[in-house]
Each structure stands twice: as structure tokens, then as C-alpha cells.
N, C-alpha and C positions, 0 to 999 in steps of 0.2 A: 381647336382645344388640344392642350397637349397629350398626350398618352405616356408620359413617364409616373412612375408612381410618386406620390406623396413619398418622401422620406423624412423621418421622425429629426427632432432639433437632436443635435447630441447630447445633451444635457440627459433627456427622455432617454435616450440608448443605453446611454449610461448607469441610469436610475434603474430600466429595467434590468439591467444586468447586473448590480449590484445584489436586487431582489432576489433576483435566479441564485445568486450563489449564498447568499445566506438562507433559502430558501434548503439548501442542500445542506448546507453546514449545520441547518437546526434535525434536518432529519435524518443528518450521518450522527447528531448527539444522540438522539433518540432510540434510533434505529441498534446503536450502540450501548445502549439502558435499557432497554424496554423491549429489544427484539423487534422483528420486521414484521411478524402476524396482528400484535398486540396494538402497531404507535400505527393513529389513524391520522388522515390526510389535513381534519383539525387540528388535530393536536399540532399537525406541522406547519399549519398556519398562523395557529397561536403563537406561538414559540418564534414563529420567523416575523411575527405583528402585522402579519396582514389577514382581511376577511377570508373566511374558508370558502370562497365562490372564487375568488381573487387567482387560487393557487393552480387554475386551470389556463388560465394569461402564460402561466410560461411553465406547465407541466401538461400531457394528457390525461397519464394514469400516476399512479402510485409507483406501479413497477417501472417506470419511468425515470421518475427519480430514482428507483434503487437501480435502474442501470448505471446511472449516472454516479451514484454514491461510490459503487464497489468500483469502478473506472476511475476515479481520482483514486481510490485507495490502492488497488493496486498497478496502476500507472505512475504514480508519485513513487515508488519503490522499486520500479522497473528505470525509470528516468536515471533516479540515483543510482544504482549499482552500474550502469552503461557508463553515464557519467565517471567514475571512480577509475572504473576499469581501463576504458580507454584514456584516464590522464595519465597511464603508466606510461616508463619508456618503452622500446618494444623487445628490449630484452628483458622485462619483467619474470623475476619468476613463477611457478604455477602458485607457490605460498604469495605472492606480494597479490597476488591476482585473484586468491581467495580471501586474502585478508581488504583487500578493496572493495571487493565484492558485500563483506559483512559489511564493513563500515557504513556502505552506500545501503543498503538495508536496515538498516539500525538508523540512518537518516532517512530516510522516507518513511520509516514504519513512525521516529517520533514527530517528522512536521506535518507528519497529513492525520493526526492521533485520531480524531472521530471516524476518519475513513479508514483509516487500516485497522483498526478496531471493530470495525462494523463487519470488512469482509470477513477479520477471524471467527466475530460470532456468531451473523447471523446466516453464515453460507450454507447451513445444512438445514433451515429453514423455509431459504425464499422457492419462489417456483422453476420448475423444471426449463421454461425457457428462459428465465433469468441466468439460470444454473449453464443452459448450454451456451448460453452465449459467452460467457463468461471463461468458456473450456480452454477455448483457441490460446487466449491471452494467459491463462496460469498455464500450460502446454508449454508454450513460446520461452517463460520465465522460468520452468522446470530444467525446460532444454538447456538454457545458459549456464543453469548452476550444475549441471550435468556434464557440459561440455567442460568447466573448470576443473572438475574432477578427472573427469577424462583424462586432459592433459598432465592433472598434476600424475595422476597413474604412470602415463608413459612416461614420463623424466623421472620418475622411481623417488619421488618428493610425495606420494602418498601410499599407506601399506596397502599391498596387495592382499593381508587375512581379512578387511574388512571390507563389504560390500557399500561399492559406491551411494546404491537406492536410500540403505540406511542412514550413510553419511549426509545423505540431504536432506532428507525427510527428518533425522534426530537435529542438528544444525539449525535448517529454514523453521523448526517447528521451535526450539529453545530462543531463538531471536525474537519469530513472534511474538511473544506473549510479552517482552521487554516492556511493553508499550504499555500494559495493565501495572507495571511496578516501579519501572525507572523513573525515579526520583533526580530532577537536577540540582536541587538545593544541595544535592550529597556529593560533588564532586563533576568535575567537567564531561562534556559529551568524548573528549580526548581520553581524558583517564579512562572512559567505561569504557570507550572502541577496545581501548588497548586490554582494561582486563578480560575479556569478552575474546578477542581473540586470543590470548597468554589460554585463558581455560581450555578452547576448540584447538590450538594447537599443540599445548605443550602438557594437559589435564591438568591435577589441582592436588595429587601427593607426590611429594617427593619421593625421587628411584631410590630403591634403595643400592 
């Protein structure tokens, strides 16, 4: 008799796998309306149309899934700004490589929307080892937008009266929330990079 395992037709691979990610997509909606305490493991089986026994096929727990949720949201944000950044030449300068940097943020915050939306709202919610696991990776993504600064600092392309911590934390936190307002009916994802960065570099009165 053989001893290799049964492996499933792809067709089933597939199908389960489909399952998984809408399964994630309805509880990054939820999760994203209703907060992470309140949306129950039914409700995210209703929503994704399968029996609520079913959602254990390709989840163990709840927190499971929200590992899995806050990990596309803020990996799909992290991808893009890497991305942007390194398509620069490499003599970019520290502004083309902050203004890269936003752009690729502002696309990942709006094509992953239920999941960067979820980590904005429900991160002071979920539990503590949710929370730590989650350190390393906003740490890591701190570091980069830190290290930008940095540089622009020493090439004397950013003021030295203002404290860098600020500049990120005011910055990474005004992008955020883009995702709760931006409207594309209003104008291209082009035109918003650009006023978005026009306001973080150059403010919004004129010198007198």
C-alpha cells in the first residue's frame, strides 16, 4: 500500500482557499464596523456564507483570524512603501524618498481598506498577545520611516527645530485615517498623492 498522502484535486485547493480569504475579508469588514470584542465568529460566518461549525476548516480561534487580518493590513502598507522607495534611482533625494514613501502608504492604506482600517481601529482593543505579536512588525515599519528622516536630517533637506518622533507620528497618523475619507469619485489617486504631499512639505498658507 502506498504511504504518500492523499492530496486534494486542485479544483478543492482552490475553493478552500478562496473560502479562507473571503472568510478574512468579511471579518476585516466587521472587525472594521463593529470592533474586534463585539463581531462574533457567526456573524463572520454568516457574512462570508458558510455554516458557523464550518469556520474552524480553516480558522482555530478568532484571534486567529485577527492575526491574520492586522498582517494583510499592515503588510500590504509595508510592501508598498519598500516598493516606491526602492524604484528610486539611487541618487534620489531624502524629499523624493519621503515623498515615495507617502505615496506607497496611501496605496496600501487604500487597496487593503477593511484591513488597514481595522488595524487603525481596533489595535487598542484586541489582546495583549495579539498586540505583542504584532510589536516586531510596526517596530520594523517605524524604523524605515525613521531611518528616512534620518537621512533627510543629515543632507540638511529636513529642519533641525522640529523633532523627527513628531514628524512621524504627526505624518504616519494624518495618512492614516485617509482611508476613513478619501473619496475617488473626487479626483485621481495622482492628484491626492500630490496634494497630500504639496500640504507635508510645503504647508497650506502662503509666506508672507
Amino acid at each position: 500500500m502506498s504511504t504518500k498522502t492523499r492530496e486534494k484535486p486542485t479544483a478543492a485547493v482552490e475553493a478552500d482557499s478562496e473560502t479562507r480569504e473571503r472568510i478574512l475579508l468579511e471579518a476585516a469588514r466587521l472587525f472594521r464596523h463593529h470592533g474586534y470584542v463585539a463581531t462574533t465568529l457567526r456573524e463572520v460566518a454568516d457574512a462570508a456564507g458558510i455554516k458557523a461549525g464550518s469556520i474552524y476548516y480553516h480558522f482555530e480561534s478568532k484571534e486567529q483570524i485577527l492575526g491574520e487580518v492586522l498582517d494583510k493590513g499592515i503588510l500590504g502598507v509595508i510592501d508598498a512603501v519598500r516598493r516606491r522607495i526602492e524604484a528610486l534611482p539611487p541618487k534620489a533625494t531624502a524629499r523624493e524618498k519621503f515623498a515615495a514613501a507617502i505615496e506607497g502608504h496611501l496605496w496600501g492604506l487604500l487597496h487593503h481598506g477593511d484591513f488597514t482600517s481595522a488595524n487603525i481601529r481596533i489595535y487598542g482593543q484586541i489582546p495583549a498577545a495579539a498586540k505583542n505579536r504584532h510589536r516586531k512588525i510596526r517596530r520594523e515599519y517605524t524604523e524605515l520611516w525613521d531611518r528616512l528622516l534620518e537621512d533627510a536630517l543629515q543632507r540638511g533637506e529636513l529642519r533641525a527645530d522640529i523633532g523627527m518622533t513628531i514628524v512621524r507620528l504627526f505624518v504616519i497618523g494624518a495618512l492614516n485615517w485617509t482611508v476613513e475619507w478619501y473619496n475617488p469619485q473626487k479626483g485621481s489617486f495622482e492628484d491626492f498623492v500630490k496634494q497630500i504631499t504639496t500640504i507635508v512639505f510645503d504647508g497650506t498658507f502662503v509666506k508672507e
